[in-house]
N, C-alpha and C positions, 0 to 999 in steps of 0.2 A: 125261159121262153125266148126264142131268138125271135127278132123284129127285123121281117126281111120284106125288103120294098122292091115292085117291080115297074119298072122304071119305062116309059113307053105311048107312045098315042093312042093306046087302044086297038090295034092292026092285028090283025091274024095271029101275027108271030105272039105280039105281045099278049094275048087271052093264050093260045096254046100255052107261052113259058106260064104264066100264073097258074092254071091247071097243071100241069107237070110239078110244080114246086109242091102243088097243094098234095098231089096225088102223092109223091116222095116222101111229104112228111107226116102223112097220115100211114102210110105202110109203116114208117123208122117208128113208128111214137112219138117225132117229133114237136111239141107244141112251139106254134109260127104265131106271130101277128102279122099276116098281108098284106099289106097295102099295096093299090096301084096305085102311082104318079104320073098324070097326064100332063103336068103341066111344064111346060118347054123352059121356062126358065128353073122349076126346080129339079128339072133333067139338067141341063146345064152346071146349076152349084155343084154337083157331083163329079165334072170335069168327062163326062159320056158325050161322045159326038154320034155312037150307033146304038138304037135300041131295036130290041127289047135288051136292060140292062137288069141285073140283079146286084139290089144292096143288103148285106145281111150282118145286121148290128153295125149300121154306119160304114162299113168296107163294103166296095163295090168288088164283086168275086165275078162278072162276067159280061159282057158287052158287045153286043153285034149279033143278032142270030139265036133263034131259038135253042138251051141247052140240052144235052142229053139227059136224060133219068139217071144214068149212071154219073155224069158229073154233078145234078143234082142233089145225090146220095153222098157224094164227099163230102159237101159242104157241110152237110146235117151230123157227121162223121167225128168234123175239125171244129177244138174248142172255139178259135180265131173266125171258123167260116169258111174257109180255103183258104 
């Protein structure tokens, strides 16, 4: 099970990326643990200056701007995450 956190204040982008990830890894089979992180400083410890950001098993694989489906489907793809 990959443990992927989305990383964000709660803004538009950051609920569409969470749906998008959700949606991605219910097609793949993927089984996710999801967490959102609203909070600013443990946005921070991850060294993200734009959210929405996606961390998946501790690697941050994307930051600034909501992701594609199809860049979300790599991730789920790559042992590492991307």
């Amino acid at each position: 099970m990959k443990q992927v956190k989305v990383l964000g204040s709660g803004c538009a982008n950051c609920r569409n990326t969470v749906q998008i990830v959700e949606s991605v890894a219910q097609q793949r089979g993927v089984e996710i643990a999801l967490e959102k992180v609203e909070d600013m400083q443990k946005i921070m410890a991850y060294g993200v200056m734009r959210t929405p950001a996606v961390v998946i098993d501790g690697k941050v694989v994307h930051a600034g701007g909501v992701p594609a489906p199809a860049t979300v489907a790599q991730w789920f793809e790559s042992p590492a995450g991307g």
